[in-house]
C-alpha atoms as one frame of an Amber mdcrd trajectory, in Angstrom:
protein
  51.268 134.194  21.595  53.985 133.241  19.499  53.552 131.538  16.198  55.540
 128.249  16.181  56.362 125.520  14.289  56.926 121.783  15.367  60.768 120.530
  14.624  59.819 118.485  11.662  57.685 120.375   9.608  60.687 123.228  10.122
  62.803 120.330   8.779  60.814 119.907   5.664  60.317 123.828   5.367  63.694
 124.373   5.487  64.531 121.803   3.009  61.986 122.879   0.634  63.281 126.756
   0.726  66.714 125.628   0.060  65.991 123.042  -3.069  63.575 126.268  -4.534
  65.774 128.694  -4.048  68.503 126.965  -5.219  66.700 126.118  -8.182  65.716
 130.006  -8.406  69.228 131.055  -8.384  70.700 128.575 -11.064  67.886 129.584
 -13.203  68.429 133.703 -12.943  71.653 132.943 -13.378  71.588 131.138 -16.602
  68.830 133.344 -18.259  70.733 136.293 -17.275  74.771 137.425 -16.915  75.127
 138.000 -13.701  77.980 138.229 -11.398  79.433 136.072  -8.800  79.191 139.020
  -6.231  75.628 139.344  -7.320  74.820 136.012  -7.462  76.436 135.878  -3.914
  74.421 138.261  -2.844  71.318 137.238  -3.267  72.324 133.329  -1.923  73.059
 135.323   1.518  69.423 136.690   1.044  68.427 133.761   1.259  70.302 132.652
   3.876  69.705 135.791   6.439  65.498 134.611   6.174  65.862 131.040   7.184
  68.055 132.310   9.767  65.931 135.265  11.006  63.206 132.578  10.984  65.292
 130.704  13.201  65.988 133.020  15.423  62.758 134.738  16.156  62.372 130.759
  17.217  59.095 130.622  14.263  61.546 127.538  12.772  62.980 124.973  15.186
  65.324 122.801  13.626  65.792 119.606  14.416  67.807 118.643  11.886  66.445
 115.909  10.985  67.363 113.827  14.182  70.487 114.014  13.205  72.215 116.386
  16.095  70.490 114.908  19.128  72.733 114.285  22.002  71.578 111.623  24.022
  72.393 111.896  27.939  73.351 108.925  29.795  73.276 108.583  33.406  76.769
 107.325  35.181
C-alpha cells in the first residue's frame, strides 16, 4: 500500500515547503556570510525532496488546475 496524497493538498504542501524554505534560506543567509555556491546548494536541497516526493508519486501535483488539458471530441 502506497501512501498517497490527493492533488490539492500536494498543491498546498508544495506551496507551503517552498514559501518556508524560502524564508529559511533568506534568513541563514542574512545571519550568516555565506556563499552563492552554498547558498545554491542548499536551494537544490530543497528542490531534489519535493521532487523525490514527486516521483515516488507520495505528491501529485496538480498544479493548481492550472495545466489541465481538456480533450474534445471531433
Amino acid at each position: 500500500m502506497k501512501f498517497r496524497i490527493n492533488p490539492l493538498a500536494s498543491d498546498i504542501i508544495i506551496s507551503i515547503y517552498v514559501l518556508i524554505t524560502l524564508y529559511l534560506r533568506f534568513k541563514f543567509e542574512n545571519d550568516t556570510p555565506i556563499s552563492t555556491v552554498n547558498s545554491m546548494v542548499i536551494g537544490v536541497c530543497f528542490i531534489v525532496i519535493i521532487w523525490v516526493l514527486i516521483k515516488l508519486k507520495v505528491l501529485n501535483p496538480n498544479w493548481f488546475g492550472l495545466f489541465n488539458s481538456k480533450k474534445t471530441k471531433s
